[in-house]
C-alpha positions in Angstrom: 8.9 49.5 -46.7 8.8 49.9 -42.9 12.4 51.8 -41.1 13.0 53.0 -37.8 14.8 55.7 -36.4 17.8 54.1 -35.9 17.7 52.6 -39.6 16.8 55.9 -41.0 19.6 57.7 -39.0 22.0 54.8 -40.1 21.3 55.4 -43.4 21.5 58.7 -43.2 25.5 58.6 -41.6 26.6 60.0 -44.8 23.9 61.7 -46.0 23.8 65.5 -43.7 26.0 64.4 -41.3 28.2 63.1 -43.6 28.3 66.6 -45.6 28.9 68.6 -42.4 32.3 65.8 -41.8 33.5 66.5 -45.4 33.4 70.0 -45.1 35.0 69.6 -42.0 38.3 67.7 -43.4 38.3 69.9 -46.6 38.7 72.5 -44.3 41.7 70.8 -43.5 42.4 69.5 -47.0 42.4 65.8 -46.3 39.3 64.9 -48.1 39.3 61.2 -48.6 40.7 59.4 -51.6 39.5 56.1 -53.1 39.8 53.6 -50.9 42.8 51.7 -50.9 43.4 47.9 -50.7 43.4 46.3 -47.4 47.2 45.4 -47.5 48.1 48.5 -47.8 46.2 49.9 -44.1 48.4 51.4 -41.4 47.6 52.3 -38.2 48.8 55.8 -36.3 47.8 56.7 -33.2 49.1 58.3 -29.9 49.6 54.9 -28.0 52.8 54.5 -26.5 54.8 52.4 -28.8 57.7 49.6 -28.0 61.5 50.8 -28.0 64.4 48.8 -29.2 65.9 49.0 -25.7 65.6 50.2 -22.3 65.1 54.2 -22.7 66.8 56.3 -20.2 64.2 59.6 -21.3 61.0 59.3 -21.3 60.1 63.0 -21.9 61.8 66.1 -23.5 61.6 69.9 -22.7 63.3 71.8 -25.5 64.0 75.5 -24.5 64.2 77.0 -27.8 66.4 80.2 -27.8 65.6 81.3 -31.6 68.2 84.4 -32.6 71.9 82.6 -31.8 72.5 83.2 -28.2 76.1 84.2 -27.5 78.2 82.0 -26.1 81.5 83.9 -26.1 79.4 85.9 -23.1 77.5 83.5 -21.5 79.3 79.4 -21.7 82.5 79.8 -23.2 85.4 81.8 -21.4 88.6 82.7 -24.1 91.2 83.2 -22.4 93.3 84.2 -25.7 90.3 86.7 -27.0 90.4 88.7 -24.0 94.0 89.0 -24.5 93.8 90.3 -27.7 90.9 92.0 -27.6 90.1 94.7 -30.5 93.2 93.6 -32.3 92.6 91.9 -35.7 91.5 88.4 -36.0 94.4 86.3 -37.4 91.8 84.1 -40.0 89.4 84.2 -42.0 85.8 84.6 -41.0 82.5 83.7 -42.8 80.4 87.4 -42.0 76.5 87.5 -42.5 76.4 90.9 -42.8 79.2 92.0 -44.4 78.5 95.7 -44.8 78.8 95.8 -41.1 81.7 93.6 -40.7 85.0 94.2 -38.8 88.3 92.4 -38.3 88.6 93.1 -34.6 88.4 90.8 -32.2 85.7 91.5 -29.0 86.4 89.7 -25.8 83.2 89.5 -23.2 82.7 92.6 -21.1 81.0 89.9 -18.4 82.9 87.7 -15.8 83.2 84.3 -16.5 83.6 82.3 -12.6 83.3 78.5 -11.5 80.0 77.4 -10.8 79.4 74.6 -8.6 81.1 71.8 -7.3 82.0 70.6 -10.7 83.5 74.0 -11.6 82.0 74.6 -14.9 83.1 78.3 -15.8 79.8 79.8 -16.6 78.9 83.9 -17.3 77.9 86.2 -14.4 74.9 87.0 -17.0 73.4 83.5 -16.1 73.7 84.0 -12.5 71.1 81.0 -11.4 71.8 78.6 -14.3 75.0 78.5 -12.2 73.1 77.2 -9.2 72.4 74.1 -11.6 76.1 73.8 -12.8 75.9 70.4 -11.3 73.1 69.2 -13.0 74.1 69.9 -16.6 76.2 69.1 -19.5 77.5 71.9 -21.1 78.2 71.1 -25.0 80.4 73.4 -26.1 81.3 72.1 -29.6 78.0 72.2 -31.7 78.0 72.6 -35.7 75.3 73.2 -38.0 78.1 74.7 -40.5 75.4 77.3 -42.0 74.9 80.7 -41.5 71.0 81.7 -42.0 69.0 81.5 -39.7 66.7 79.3 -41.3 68.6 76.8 -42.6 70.4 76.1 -38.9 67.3 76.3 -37.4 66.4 73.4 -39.9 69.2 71.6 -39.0 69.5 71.8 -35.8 65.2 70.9 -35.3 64.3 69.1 -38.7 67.7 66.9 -39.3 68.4 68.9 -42.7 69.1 72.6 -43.8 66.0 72.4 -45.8 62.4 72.8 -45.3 59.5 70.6 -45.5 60.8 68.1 -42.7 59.4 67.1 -39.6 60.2 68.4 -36.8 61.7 67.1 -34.0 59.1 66.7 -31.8 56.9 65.1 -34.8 59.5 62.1 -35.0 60.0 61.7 -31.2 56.1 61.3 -30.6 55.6 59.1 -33.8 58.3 56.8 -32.8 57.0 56.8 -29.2 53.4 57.8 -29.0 52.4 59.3 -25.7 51.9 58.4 -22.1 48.3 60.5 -21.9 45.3 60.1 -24.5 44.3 63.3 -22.8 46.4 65.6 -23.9 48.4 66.2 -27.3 52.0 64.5 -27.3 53.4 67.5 -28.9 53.2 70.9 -27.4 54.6 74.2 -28.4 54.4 77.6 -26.0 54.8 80.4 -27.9 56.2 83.7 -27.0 53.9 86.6 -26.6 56.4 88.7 -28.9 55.8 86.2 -31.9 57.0 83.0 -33.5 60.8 82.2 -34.2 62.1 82.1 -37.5 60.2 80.3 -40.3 56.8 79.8 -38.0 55.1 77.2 -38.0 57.7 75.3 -39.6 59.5 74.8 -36.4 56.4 72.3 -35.4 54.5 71.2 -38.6 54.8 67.2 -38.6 55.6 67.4 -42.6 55.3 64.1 -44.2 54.0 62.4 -41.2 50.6 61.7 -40.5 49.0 65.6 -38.7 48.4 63.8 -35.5 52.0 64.1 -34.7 51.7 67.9 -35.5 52.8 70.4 -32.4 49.6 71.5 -30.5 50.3 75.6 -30.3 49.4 76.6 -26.3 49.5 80.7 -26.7 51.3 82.5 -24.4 48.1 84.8 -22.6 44.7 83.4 -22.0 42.8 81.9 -23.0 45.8 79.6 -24.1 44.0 76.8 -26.3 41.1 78.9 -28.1 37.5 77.1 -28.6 38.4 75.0 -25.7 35.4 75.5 -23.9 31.9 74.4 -25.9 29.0 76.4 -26.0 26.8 77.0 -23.2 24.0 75.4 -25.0 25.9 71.7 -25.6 27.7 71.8 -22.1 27.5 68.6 -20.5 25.4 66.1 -21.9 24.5 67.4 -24.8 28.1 68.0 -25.8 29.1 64.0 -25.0 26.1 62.8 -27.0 26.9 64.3 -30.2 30.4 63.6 -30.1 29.8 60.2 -29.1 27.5 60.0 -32.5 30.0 62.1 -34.6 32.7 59.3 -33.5 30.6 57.0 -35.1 30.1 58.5 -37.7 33.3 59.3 -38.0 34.4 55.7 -37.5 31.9 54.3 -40.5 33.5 57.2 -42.8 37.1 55.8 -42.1 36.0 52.2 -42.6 35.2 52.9 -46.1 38.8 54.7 -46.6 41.1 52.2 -45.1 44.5 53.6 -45.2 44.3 57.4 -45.6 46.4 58.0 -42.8 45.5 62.0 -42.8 42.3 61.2 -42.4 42.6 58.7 -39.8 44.9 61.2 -38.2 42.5 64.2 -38.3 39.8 62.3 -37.0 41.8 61.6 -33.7 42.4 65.2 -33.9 39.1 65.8 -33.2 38.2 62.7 -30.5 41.2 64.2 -28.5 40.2 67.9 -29.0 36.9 66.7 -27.0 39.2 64.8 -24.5 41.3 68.1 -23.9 38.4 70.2 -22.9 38.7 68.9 -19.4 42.2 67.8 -18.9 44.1 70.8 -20.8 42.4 73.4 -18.7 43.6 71.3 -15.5 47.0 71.3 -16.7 47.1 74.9 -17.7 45.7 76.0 -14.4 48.6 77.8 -12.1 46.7 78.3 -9.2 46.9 75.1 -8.2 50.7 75.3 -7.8 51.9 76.9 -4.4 53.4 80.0 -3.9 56.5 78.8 -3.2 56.7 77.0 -6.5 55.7 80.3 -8.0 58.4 82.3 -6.5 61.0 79.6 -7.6 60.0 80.3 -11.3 59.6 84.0 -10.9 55.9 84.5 -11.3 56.4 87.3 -8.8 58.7 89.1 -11.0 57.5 91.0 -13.9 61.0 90.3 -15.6 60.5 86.8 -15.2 56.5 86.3 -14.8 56.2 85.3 -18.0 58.7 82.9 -19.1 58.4 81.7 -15.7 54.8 80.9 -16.4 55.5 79.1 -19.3 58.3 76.8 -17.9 56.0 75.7 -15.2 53.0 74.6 -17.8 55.9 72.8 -19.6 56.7 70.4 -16.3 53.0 70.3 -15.3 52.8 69.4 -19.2 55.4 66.5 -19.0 53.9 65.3 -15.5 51.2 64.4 -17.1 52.5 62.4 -19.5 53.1 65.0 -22.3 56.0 64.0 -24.3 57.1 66.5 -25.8 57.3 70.2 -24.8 58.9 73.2 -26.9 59.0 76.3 -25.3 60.2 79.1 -28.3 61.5 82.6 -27.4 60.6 85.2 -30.3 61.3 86.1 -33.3 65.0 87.2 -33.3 65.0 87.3 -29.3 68.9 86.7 -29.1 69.7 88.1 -32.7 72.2 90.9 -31.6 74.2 92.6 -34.4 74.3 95.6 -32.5 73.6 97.3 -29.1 74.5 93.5 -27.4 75.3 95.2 -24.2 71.7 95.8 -23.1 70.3 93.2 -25.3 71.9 90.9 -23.9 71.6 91.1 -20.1 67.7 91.8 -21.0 67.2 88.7 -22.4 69.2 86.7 -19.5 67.2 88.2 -17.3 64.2 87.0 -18.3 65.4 83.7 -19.0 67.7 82.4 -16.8 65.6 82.6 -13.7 63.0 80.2 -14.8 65.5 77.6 -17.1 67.4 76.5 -13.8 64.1 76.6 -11.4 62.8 74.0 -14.0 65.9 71.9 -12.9 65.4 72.0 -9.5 61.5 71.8 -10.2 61.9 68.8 -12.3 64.7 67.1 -9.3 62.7 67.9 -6.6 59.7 66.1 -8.2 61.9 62.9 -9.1 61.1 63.7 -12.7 64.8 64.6 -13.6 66.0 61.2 -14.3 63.5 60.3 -17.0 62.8 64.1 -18.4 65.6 65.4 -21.1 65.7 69.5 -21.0 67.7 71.1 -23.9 68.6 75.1 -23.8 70.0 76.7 -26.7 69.3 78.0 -30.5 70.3 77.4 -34.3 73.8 79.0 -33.8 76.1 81.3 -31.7 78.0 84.5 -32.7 81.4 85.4 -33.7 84.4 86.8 -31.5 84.8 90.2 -33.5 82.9 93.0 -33.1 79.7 93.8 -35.8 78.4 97.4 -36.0 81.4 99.4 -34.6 78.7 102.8 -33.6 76.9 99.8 -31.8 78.6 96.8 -30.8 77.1 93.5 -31.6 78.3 90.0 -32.9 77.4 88.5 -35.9 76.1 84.6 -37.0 78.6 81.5 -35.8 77.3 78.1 -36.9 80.8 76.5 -36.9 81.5 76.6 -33.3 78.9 77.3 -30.4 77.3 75.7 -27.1 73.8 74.9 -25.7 73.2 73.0 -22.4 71.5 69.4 -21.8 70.2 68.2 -18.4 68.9 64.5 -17.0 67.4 61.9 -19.2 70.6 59.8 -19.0 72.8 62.4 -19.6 75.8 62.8 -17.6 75.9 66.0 -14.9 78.3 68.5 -14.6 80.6 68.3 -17.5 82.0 69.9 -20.1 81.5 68.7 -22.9 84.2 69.4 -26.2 85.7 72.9 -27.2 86.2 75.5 -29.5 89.8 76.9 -31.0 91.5 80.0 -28.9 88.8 82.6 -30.2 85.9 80.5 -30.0 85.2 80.7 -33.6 84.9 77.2 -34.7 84.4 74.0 -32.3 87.7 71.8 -32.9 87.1 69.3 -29.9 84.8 66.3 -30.0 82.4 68.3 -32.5 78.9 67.6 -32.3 77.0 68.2 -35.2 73.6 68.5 -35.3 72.7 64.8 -36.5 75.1 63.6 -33.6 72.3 65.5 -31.4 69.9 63.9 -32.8 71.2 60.5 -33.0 71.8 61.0 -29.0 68.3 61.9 -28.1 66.9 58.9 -29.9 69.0 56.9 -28.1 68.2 58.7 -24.9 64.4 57.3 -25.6 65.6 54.0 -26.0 65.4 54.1 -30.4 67.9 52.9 -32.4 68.4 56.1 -34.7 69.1 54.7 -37.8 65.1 53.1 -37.5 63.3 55.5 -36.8 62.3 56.2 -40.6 58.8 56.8 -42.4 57.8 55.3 -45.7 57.3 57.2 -48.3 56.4 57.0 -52.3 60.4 57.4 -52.9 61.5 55.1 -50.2 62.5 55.8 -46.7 63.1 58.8 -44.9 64.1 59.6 -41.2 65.4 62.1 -39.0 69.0 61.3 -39.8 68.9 60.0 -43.1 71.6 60.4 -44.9 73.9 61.3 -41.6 76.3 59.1 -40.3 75.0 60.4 -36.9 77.1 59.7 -34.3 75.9 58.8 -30.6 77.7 60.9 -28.3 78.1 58.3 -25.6 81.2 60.7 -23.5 78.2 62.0 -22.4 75.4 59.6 -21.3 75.7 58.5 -17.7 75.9 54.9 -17.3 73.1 53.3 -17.4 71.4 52.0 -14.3 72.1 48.6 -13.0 69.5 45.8 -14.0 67.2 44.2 -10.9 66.5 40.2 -10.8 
């Protein structure tokens, strides 16, 4: 019997090709299954999906300060501690490290002064994020209520103290797809000293489907690795066989409906191809001006690099990104001991490019719609750890981190913490009232933004009451027509 080509390569779909896609997605362990009934097919992709009402965020820059920043030094002036500083704590106090442990109470050595025209007290350590007092809200009453670093890092990016969950980012893009098919929905920029805490963890999509996954951009070049193809398949070469692996591709999924990994992992791969040209755009600095470099510190060695990475993260957004996690290393604000050098080091590099991303993103219009979150899994405690080398140890039950635009109200305070600032005992926000917030923010209803699963339904907040904390959403816009 007569065949052509195009039969013969048709037939053949599965046949070498197809052996080269299996090994492919057993590479990535999501070889396909039996097929499933029809009934039982669902859809997920990147598209941007419907919210349950008008959403006052469109996009969120998380800067992640893994190691419990201090916020009896830098956001939360005691009055009473520096009073009764190196006398004994009148309590009792949950240590991490108790063979370092000490009574003694340990008021700031740095000035605390009102910023701005709303006031807000703020640390002379965080000298430029006081240029932006007016454009944030200070919480400072957060509560994970554990101690390790993992677990509050859990809580405070996964919904729970234990692992396995999907991460923030994961359920923000799966509820709300992304604005650009060009680019992933969820990147993470790592810091060239390491990962946080727990690794990958802190960006794997868990249960959900991989193509909600964090997209790793490294922190030297090149950024993305393999993003380039071979000089051989440049250009035409390269878009004909991708264009025939998508078909193939495409016939492979037809006979697998409903395996959403697969699915998934094959749209890995169609926007891999698509990134080739638009992730090297978006990753280029030159094309920002050198006054935009200056603003983020990319002429000072103490700032070039975090500043560097700021910038990709609103170039990131701009192009319809919706999600952006910028990580600080492992243990970057972890000081037990020598906090008096630590410390300002780390400010230092920091604080420069957190607030010109404030006045990057207002000065763009992009404020309004873009939520940008500074802070880590806890804070420390108000006596002194490591008496030959003065640190603080963990606080979960009382510590701040700082929210800007997105609906959010600016320049307020936002709760409190008792006269030592050990515990927050003022309109408390846990970490599932965070949560709860942001998915309203992006116009969700939190309690539906779930995922089935064989054991029934599971979401961000399951099993929170998770509050909205409305004393601090600005009001929203008035309604046109």
């Amino acid at each position: 019997m007569f065949h052509s080509r195009r039969h013969f390569l048709q037939q053949q779909a599965f046949g070498l090709s197809g052996l080269a896609l299996a090994w492919l997605l057993k590479q990535d362990g999501v070889t396909a299954a039996p097929p499933k009934p029809e009934f039982d097919r669902v859809a997920y992709d990147l598209l941007p999906k419907p919210t349950d009402h008008p959403p006052q965020a469109t996009a969120m820059i998380s800067m992640f300060m893994q190691g419990g920043p201090s916020h009896h030094d830098l956001f939360d002036p005691e009055p009473e501690l520096l009073k009764r500083h190196l006398q004994e704590f009148p309590g009792e106090i949950k240590y991490d490290n108790a063979a370092e442990a000490s009574a003694k109470l340990f008021a700031s050595p740095w000035k605390f002064s009102p910023r701005g025209q709303c006031g807000m007290e703020l640390s002379e350590l965080v000298p430029h994020l006081g240029e932006v007092a007016d454009e944030i809200c200070l919480i400072r009453s957060m509560h994970t209520g554990v101690n390790n670093h993992g677990q509050s890092i859990n809580a405070m990016n996964t919904g729970r103290i234990l692992g396995g969950r999907p991460a923030l980012g994961s359920w923000v893009t799966y509820a709300l797809g992304s604005a650009s098919q060009e680019l992933p929905a969820f990147v993470v920029l790592t810091d060239p000293a390491g990962v946080p805490v727990l690794g990958v963890d802190n960006w794997r999509s868990g249960w959900l489907p991989s193509l909600y996954q964090g997209t790793v951009v490294r922190p030297k070049e090149p950024r993305i690795l393999n993003l380039d193809p071979p000089a051989r398949l440049a250009g035409a070469p390269q878009a004909t066989m991708l264009d025939y692996l998508q078909s193939l591709n495409r016939q492979h999924l037809e006979r697998y409906p409903g395996e959403h990994d697969l699915e998934a992992r094959i749209q890995s791969y169609e926007l891999a191809a698509r990134m080739q040209v638009a992730a090297k755009e978006a990753l280029d600095l030159s094309q920002e001006t050198k006054a935009t470099h200056r603003l983020y510190g990319l002429d000072d060695p103490t700032t070039a690099e975090y500043g560097a990475r700021c910038l990709i993260a609103r170039r990131l957004v701009e192009r319809g990104v919706r999600f952006v996690q910028i990580h600080t290393g492992n243990q970057t604000w972890d000081h037990h001991g020598g906090i008096a050098k630590k410390l300002p080091a780390v400010c230092q590099r920091t604080d420069r490019p957190a607030a010109a991303l404030i006045q990057d993103l207002r000065a763009r219009g992009l404020l309004d719609t873009t939520l940008v979150h500074w802070g880590g899994e806890m804070g420390r405690l108000p006596v002194i750890q490591n008496e030959k080398n003065i640190g603080r140890d963990h606080n979960t039950h009382g510590f701040s981190m700082w929210l800007a635009g997105g609906g959010l109200k600016a320049g307020v305070v936002h709760g409190a913490t008792d006269e030592f600032g050990h515990k927050a005992v003022e309109n408390v926000v846990n970490h599932f009232d965070y949560h709860a917030t942001l998915l309203h923010l992006f116009g969700l209803e939190p309690s539906r933004v779930t995922f089935a699963r064989p054991n029934g339904t599971d979401g961000l907040i399951e099993g929170h009451d998770g509050k909205i904390v409305r004393e601090i959403l600005r009001d929203p816009p008035p309604t046109t027509g």
